[in-house]
PQR file with spaces between the fields and no chain letter, atoms N, CA, C, O and H, PARSE charges and radii, in Angstrom:
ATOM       1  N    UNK     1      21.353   68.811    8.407 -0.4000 1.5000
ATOM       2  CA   UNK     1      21.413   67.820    9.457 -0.0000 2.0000
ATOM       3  C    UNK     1      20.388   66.728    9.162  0.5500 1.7000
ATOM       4  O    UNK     1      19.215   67.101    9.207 -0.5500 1.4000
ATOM       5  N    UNK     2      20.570   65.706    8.927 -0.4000 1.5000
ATOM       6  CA   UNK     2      20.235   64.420    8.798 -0.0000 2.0000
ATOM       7  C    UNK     2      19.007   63.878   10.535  0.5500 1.7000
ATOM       8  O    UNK     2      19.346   64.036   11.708 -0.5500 1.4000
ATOM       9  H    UNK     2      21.523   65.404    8.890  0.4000 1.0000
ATOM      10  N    UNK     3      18.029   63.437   10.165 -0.4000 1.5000
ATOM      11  CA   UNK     3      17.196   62.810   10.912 -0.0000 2.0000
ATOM      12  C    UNK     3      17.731   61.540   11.192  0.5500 1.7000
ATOM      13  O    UNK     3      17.821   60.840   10.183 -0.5500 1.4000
ATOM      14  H    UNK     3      17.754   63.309    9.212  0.4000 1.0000
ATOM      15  N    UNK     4      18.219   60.877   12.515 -0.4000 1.5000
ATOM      16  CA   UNK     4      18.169   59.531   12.474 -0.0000 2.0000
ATOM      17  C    UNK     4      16.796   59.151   13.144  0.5500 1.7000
ATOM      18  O    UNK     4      16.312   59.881   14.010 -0.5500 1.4000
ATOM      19  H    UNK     4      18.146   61.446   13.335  0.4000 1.0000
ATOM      20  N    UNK     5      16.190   58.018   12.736 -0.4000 1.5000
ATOM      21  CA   UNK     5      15.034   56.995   13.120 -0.0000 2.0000
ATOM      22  C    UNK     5      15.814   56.028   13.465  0.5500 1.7000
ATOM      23  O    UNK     5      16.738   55.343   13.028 -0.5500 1.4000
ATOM      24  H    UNK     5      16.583   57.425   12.033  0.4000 1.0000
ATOM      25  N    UNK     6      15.110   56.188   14.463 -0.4000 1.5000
ATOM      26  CA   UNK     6      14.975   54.698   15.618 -0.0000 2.0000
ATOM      27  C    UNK     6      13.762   53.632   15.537  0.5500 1.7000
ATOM      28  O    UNK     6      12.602   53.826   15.899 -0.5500 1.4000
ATOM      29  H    UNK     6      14.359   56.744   14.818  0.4000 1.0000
ATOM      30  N    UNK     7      14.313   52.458   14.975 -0.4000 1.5000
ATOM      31  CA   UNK     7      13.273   51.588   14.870 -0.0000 2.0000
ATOM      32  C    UNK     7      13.091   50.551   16.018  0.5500 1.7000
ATOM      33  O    UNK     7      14.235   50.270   16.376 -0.5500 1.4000
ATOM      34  H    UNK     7      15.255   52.301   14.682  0.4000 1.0000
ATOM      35  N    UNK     8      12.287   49.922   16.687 -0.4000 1.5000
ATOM      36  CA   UNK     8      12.552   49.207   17.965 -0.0000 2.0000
ATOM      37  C    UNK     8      12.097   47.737   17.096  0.5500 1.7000
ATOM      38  O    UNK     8      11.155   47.494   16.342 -0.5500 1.4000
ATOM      39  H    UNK     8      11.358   50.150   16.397  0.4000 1.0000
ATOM      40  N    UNK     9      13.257   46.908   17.601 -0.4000 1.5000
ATOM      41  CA   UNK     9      13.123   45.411   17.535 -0.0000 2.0000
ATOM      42  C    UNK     9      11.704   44.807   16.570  0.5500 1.7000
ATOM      43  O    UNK     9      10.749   45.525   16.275 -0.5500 1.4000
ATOM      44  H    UNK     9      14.022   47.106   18.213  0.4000 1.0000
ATOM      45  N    UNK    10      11.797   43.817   16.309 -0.4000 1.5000
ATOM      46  CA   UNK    10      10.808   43.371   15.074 -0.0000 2.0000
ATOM      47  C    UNK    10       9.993   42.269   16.842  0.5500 1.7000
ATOM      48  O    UNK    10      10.509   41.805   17.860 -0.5500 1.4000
ATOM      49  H    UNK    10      12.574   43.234   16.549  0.4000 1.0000
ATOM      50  N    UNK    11       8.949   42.309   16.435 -0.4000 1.5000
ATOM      51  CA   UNK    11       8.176   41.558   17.727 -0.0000 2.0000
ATOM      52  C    UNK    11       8.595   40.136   16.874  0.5500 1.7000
ATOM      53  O    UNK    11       9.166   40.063   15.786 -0.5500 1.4000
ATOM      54  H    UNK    11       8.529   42.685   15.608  0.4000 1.0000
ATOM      55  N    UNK    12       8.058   38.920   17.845 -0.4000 1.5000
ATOM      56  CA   UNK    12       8.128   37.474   17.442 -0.0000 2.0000
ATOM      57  C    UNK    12       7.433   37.482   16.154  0.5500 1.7000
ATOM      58  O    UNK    12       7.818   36.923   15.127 -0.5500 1.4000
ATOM      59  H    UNK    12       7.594   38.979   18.729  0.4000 1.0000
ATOM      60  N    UNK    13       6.241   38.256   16.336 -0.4000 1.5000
ATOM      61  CA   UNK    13       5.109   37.528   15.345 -0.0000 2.0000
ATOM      62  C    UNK    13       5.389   38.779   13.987  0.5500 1.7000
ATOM      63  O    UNK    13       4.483   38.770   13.154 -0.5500 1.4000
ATOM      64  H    UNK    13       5.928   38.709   17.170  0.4000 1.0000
ATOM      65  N    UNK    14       6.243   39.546   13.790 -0.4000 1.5000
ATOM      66  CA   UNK    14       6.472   40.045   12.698 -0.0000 2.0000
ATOM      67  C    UNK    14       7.880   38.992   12.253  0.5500 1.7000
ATOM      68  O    UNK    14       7.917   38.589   11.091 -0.5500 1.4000
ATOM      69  H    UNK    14       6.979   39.553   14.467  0.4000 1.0000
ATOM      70  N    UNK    15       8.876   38.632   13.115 -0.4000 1.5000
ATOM      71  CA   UNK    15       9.624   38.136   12.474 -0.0000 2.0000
ATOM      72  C    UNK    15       8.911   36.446   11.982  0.5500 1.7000
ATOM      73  O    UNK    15       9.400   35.884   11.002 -0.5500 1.4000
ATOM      74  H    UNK    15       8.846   38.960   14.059  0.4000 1.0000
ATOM      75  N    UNK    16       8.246   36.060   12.436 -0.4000 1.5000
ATOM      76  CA   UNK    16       7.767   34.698   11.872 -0.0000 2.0000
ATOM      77  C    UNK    16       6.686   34.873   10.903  0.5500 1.7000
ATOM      78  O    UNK    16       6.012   33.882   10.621 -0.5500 1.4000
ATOM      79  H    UNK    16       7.849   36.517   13.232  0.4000 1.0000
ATOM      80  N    UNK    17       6.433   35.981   10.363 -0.4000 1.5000
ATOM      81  CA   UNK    17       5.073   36.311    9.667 -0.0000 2.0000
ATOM      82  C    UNK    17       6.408   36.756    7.902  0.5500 1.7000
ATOM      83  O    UNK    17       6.141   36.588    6.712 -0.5500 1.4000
ATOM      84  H    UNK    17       6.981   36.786   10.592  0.4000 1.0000
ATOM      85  N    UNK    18       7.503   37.222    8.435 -0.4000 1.5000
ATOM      86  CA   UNK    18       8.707   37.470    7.191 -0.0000 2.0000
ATOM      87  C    UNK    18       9.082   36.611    7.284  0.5500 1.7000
ATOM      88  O    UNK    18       9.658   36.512    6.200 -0.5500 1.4000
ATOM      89  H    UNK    18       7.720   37.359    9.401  0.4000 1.0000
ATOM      90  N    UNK    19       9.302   35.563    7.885 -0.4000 1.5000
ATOM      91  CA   UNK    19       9.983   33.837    7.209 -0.0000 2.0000
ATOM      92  C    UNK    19       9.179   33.293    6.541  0.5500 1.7000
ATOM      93  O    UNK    19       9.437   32.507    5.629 -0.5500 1.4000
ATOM      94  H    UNK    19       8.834   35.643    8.765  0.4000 1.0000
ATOM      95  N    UNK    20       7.641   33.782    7.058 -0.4000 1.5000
ATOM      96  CA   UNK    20       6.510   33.732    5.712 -0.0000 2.0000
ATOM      97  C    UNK    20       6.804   33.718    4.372  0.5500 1.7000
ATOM      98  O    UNK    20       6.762   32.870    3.481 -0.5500 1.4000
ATOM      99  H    UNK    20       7.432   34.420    7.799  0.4000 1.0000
ATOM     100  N    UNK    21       7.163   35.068    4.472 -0.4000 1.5000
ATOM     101  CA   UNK    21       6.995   35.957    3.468 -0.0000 2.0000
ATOM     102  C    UNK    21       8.208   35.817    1.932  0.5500 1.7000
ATOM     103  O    UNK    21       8.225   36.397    0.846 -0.5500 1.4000
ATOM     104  H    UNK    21       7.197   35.757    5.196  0.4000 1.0000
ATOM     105  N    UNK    22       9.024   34.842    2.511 -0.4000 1.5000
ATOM     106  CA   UNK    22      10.320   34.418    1.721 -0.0000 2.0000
ATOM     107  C    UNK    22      10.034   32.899    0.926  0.5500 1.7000
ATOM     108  O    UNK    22      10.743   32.025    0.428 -0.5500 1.4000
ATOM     109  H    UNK    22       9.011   34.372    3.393  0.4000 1.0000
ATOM     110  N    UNK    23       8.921   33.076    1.071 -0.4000 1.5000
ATOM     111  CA   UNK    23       8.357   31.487   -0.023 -0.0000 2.0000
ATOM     112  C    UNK    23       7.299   32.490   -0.392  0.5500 1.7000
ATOM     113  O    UNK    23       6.714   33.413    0.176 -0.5500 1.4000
ATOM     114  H    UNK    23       8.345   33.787    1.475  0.4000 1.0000
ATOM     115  N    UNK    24       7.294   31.735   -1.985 -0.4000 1.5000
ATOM     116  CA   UNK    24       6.179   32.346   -2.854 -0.0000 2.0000
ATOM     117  C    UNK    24       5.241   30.725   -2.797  0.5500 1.7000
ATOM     118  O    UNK    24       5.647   29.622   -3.164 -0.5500 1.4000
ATOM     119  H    UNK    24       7.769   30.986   -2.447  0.4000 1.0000
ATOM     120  N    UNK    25       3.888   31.093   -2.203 -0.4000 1.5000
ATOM     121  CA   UNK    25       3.176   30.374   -2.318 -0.0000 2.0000
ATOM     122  C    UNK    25       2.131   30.583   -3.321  0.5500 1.7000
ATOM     123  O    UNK    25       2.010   31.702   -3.818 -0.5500 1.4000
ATOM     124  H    UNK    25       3.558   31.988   -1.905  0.4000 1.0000
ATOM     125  N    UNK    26       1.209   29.425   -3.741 -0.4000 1.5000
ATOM     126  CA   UNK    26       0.003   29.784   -4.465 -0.0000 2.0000
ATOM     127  C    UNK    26      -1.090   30.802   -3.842  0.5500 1.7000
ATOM     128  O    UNK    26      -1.335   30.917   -2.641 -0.5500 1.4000
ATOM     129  H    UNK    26       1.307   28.516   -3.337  0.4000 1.0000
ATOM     130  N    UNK    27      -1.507   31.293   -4.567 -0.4000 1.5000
ATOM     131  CA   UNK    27      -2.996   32.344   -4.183 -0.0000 2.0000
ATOM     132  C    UNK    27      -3.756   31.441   -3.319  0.5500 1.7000
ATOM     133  O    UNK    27      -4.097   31.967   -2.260 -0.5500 1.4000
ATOM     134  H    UNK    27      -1.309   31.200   -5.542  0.4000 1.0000
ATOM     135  N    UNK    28      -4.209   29.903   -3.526 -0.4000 1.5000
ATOM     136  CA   UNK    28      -5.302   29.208   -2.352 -0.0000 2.0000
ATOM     137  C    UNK    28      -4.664   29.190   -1.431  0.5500 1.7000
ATOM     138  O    UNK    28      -5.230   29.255   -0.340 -0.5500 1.4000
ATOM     139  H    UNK    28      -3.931   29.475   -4.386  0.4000 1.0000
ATOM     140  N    UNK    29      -3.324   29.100   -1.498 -0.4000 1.5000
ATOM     141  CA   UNK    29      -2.374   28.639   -0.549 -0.0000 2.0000
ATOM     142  C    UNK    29      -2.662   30.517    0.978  0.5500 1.7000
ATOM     143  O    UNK    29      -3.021   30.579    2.154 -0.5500 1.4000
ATOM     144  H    UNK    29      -2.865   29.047   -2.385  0.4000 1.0000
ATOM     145  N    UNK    30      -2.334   31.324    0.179 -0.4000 1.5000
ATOM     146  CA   UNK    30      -2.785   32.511    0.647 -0.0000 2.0000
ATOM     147  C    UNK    30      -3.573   32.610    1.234  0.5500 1.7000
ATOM     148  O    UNK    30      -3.346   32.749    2.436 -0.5500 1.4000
ATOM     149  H    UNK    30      -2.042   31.274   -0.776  0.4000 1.0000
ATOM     150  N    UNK    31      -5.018   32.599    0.746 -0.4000 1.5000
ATOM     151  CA   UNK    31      -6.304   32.402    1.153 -0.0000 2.0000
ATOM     152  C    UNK    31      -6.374   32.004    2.197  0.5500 1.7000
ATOM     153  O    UNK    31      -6.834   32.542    3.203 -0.5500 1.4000
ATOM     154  H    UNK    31      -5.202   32.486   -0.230  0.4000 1.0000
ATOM     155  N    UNK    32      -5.786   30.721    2.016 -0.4000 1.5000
ATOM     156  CA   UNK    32      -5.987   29.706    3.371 -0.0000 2.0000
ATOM     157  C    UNK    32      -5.564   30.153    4.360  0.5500 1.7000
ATOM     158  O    UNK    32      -6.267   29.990    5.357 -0.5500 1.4000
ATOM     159  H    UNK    32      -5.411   30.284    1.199  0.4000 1.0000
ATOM     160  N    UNK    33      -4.024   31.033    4.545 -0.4000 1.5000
ATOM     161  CA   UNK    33      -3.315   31.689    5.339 -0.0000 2.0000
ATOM     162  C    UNK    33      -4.314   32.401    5.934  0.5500 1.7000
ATOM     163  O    UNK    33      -4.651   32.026    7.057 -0.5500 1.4000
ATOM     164  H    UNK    33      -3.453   31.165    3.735  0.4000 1.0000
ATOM     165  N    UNK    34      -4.945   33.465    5.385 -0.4000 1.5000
ATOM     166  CA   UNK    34      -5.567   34.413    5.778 -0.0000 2.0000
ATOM     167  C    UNK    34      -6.363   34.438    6.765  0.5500 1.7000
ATOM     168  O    UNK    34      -6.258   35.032    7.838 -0.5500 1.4000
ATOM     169  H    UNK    34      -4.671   33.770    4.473  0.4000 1.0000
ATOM     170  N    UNK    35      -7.572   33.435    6.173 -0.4000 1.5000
ATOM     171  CA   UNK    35      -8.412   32.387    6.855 -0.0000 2.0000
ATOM     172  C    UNK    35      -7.836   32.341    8.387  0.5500 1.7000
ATOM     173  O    UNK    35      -8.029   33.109    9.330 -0.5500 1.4000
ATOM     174  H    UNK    35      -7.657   32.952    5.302  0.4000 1.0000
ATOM     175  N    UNK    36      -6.861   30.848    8.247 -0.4000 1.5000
ATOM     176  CA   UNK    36      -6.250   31.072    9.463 -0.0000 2.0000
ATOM     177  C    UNK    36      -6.013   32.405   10.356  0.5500 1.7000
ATOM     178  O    UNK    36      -6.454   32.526   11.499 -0.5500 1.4000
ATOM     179  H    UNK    36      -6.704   30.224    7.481  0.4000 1.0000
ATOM     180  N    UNK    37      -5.539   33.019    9.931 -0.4000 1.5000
ATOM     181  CA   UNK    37      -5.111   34.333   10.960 -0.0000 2.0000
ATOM     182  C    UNK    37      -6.587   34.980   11.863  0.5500 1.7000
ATOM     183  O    UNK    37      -6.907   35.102   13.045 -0.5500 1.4000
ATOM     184  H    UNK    37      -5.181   32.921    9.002  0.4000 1.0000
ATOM     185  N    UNK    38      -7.092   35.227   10.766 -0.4000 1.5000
ATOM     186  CA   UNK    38      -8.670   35.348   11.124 -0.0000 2.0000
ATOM     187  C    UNK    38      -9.289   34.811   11.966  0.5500 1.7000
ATOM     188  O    UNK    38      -9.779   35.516   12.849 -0.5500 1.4000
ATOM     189  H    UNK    38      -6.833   35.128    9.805  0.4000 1.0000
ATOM     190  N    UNK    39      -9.451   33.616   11.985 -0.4000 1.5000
ATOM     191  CA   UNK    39     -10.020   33.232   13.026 -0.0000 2.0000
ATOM     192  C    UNK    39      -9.429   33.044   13.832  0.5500 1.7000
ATOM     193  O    UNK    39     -10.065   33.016   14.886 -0.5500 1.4000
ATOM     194  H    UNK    39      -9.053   33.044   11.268  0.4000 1.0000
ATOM     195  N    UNK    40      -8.280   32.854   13.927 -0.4000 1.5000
ATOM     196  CA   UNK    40      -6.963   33.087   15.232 -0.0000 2.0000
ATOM     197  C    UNK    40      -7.716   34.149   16.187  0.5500 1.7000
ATOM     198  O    UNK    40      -8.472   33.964   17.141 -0.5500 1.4000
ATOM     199  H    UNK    40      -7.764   32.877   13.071  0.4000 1.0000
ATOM     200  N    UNK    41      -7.179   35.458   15.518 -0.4000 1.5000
ATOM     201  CA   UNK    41      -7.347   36.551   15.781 -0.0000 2.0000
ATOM     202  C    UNK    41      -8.588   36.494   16.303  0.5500 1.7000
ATOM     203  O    UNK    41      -8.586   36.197   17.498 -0.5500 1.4000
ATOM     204  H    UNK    41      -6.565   35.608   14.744  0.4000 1.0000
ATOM     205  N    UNK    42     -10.192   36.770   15.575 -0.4000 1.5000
ATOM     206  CA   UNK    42     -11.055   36.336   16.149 -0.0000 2.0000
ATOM     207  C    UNK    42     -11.694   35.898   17.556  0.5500 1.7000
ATOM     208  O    UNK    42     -12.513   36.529   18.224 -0.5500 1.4000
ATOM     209  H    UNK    42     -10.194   37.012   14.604  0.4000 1.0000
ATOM     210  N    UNK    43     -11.239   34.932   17.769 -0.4000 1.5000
ATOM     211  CA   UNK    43     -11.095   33.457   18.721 -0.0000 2.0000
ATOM     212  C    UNK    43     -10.634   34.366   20.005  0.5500 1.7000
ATOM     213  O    UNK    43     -11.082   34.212   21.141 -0.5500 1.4000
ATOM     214  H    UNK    43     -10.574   34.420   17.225  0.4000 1.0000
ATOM     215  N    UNK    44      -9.617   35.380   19.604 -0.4000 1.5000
ATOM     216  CA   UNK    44      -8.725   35.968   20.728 -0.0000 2.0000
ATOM     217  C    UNK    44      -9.371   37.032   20.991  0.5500 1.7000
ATOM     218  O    UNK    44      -9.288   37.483   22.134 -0.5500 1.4000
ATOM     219  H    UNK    44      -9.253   35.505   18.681  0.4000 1.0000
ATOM     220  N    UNK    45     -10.203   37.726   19.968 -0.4000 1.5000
ATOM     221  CA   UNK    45     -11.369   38.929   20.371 -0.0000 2.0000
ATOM     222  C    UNK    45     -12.481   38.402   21.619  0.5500 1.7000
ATOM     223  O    UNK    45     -12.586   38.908   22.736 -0.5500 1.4000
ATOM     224  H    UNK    45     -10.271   37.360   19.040  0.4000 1.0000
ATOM     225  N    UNK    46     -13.215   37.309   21.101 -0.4000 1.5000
ATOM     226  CA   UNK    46     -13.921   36.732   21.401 -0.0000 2.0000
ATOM     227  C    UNK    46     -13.648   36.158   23.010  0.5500 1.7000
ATOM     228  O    UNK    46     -14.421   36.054   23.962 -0.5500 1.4000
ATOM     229  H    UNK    46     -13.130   36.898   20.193  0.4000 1.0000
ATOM     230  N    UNK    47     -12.547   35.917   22.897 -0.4000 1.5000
ATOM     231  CA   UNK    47     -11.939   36.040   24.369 -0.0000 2.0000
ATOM     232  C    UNK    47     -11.912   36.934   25.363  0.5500 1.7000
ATOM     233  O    UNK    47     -12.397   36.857   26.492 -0.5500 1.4000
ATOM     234  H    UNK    47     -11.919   36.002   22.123  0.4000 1.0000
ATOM     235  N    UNK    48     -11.091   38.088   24.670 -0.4000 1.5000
ATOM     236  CA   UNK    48     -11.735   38.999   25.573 -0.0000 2.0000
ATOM     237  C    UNK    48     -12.246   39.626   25.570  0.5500 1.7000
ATOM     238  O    UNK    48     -11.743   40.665   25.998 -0.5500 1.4000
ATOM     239  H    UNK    48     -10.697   38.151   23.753  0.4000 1.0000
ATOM     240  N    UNK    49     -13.712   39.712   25.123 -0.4000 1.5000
ATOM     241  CA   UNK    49     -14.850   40.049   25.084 -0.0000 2.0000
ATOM     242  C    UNK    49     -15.590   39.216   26.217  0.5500 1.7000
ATOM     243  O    UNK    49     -16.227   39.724   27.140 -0.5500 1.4000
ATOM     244  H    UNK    49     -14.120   38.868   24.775  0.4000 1.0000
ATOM     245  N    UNK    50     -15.388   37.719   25.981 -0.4000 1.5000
ATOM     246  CA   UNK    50     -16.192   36.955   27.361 -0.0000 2.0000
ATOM     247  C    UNK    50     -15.590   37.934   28.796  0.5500 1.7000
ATOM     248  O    UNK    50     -16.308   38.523   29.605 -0.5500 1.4000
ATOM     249  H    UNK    50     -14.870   37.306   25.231  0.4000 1.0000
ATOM     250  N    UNK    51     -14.173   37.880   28.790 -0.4000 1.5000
ATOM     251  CA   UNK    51     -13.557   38.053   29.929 -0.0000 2.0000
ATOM     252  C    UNK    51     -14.180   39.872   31.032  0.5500 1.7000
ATOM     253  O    UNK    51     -14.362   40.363   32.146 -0.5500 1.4000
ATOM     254  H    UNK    51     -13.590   37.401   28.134  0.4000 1.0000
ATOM     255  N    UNK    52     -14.218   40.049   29.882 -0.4000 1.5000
ATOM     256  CA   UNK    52     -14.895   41.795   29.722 -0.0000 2.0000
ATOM     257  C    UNK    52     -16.460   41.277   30.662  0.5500 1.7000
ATOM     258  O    UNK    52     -16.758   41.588   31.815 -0.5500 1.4000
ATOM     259  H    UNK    52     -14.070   39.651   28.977  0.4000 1.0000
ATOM     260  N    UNK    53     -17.078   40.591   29.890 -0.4000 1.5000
ATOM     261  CA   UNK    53     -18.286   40.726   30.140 -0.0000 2.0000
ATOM     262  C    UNK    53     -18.662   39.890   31.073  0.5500 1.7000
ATOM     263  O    UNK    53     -19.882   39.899   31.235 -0.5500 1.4000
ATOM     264  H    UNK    53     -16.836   40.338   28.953  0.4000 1.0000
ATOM     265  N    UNK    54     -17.984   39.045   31.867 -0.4000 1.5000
ATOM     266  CA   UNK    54     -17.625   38.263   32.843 -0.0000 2.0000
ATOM     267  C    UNK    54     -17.544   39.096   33.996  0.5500 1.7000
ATOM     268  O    UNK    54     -18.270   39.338   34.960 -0.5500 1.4000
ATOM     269  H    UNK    54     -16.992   39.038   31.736  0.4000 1.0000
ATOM     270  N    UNK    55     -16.343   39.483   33.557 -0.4000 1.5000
ATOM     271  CA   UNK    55     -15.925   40.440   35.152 -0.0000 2.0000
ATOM     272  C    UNK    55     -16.815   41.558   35.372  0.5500 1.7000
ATOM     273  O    UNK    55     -16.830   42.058   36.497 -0.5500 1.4000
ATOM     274  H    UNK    55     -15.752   39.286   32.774  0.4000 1.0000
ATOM     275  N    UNK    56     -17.463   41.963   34.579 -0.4000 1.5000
ATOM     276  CA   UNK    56     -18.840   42.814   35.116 -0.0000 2.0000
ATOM     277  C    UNK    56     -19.707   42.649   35.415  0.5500 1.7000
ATOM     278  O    UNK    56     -20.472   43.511   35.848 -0.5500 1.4000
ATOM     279  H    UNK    56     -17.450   41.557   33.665  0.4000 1.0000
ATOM     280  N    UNK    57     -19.996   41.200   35.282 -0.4000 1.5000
ATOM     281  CA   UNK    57     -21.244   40.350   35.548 -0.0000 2.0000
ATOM     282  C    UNK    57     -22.364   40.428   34.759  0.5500 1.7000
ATOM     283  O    UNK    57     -23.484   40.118   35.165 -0.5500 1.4000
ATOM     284  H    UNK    57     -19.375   40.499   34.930  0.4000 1.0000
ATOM     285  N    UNK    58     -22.105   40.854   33.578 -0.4000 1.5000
ATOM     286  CA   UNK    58     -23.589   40.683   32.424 -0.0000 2.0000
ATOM     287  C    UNK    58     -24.250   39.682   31.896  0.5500 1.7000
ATOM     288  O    UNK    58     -23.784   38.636   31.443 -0.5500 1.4000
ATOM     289  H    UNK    58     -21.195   41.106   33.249  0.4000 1.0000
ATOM     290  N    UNK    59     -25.688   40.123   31.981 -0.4000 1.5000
ATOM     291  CA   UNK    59     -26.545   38.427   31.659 -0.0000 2.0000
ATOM     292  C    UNK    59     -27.091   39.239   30.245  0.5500 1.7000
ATOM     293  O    UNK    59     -26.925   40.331   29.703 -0.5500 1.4000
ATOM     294  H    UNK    59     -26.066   40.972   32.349  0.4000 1.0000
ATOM     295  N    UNK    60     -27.773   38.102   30.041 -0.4000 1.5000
ATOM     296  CA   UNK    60     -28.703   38.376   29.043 -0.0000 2.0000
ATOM     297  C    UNK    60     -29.674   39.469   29.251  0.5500 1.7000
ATOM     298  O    UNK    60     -29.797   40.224   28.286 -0.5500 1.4000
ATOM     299  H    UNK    60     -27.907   37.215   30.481  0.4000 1.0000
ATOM     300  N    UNK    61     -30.278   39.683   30.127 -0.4000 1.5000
ATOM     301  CA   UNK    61     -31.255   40.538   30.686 -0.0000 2.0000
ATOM     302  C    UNK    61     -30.326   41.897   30.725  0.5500 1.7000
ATOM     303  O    UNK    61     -31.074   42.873   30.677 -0.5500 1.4000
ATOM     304  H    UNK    61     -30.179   39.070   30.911  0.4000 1.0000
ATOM     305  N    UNK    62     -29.478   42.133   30.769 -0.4000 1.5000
ATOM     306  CA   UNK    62     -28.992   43.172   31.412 -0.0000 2.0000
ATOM     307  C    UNK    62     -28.382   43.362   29.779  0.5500 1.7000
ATOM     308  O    UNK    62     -28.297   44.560   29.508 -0.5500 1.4000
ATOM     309  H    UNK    62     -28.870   41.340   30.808  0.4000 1.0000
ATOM     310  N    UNK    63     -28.024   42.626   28.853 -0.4000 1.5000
ATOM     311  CA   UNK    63     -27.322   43.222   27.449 -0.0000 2.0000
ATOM     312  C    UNK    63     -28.990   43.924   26.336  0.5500 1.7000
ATOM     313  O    UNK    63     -29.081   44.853   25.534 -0.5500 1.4000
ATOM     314  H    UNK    63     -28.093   41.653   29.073  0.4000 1.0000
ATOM     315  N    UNK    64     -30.187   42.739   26.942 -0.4000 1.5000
ATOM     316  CA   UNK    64     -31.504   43.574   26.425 -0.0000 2.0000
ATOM     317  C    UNK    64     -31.794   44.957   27.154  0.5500 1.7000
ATOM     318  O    UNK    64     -31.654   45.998   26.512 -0.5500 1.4000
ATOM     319  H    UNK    64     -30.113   41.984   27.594  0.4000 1.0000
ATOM     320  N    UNK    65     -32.070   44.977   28.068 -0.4000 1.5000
ATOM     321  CA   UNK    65     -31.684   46.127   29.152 -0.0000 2.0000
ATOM     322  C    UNK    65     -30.933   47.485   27.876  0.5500 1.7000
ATOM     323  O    UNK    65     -31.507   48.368   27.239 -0.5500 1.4000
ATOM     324  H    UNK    65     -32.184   44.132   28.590  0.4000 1.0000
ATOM     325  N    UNK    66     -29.850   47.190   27.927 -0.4000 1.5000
ATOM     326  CA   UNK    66     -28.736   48.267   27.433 -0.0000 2.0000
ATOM     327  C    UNK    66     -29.055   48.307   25.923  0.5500 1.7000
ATOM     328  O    UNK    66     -28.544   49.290   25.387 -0.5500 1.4000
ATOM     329  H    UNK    66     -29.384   46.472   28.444  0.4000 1.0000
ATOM     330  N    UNK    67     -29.649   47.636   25.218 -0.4000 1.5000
ATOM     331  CA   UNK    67     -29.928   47.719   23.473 -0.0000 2.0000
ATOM     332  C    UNK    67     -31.539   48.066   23.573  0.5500 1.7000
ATOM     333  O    UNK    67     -32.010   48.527   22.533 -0.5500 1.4000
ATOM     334  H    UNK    67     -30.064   46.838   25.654  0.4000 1.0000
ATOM     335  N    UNK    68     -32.379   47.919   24.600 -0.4000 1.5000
ATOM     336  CA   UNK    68     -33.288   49.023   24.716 -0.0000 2.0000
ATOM     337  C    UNK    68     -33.510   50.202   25.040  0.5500 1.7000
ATOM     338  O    UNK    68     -34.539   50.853   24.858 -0.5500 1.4000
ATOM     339  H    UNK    68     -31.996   47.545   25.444  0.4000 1.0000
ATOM     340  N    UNK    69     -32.283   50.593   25.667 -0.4000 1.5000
ATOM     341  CA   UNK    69     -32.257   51.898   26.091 -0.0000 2.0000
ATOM     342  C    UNK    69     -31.197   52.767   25.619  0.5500 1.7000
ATOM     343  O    UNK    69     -30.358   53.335   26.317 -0.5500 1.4000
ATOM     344  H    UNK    69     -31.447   50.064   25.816  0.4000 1.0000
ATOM     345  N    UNK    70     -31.363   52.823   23.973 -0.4000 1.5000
ATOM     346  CA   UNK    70     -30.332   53.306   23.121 -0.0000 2.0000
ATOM     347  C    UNK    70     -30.289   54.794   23.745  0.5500 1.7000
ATOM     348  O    UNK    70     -29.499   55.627   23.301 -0.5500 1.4000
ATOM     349  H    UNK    70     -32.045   52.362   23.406  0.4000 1.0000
């Protein structure tokens, strides 16, 4: 008896990341890609990380606070 797999739908950002993927670009060209994503990505950590530390109300005093009292 044979296993079937079920694969669920390709999200937006996998199918636009394989229309990528169907041009052969140069290696800087790559790089650069990468770059980009990175700090995309990043940018969006960094986000919610403020949002995190926002809605709990943390200051400065209170992040020395918590890295002194390992």
């Amino acid at each position: 008896m044979t296993k079937q797999i079920i694969h669920p739908p390709l999200s937006n950002i996998q199918e636009e990341l394989l229309k990528l993927f169907s041009f052969d670009i140069p290696d800087a060209q790559l790089k650069e890609l990468k770059k980009i994503i990175s700090v995309f990505l990043l940018e969006k950590a960094r986000d919610k990380a403020d949002a995190i530390w926002d809605s709990k109300g943390y200051t400065e005093e209170k992040l020395q606070e918590l890295l002194n009292n390992k």
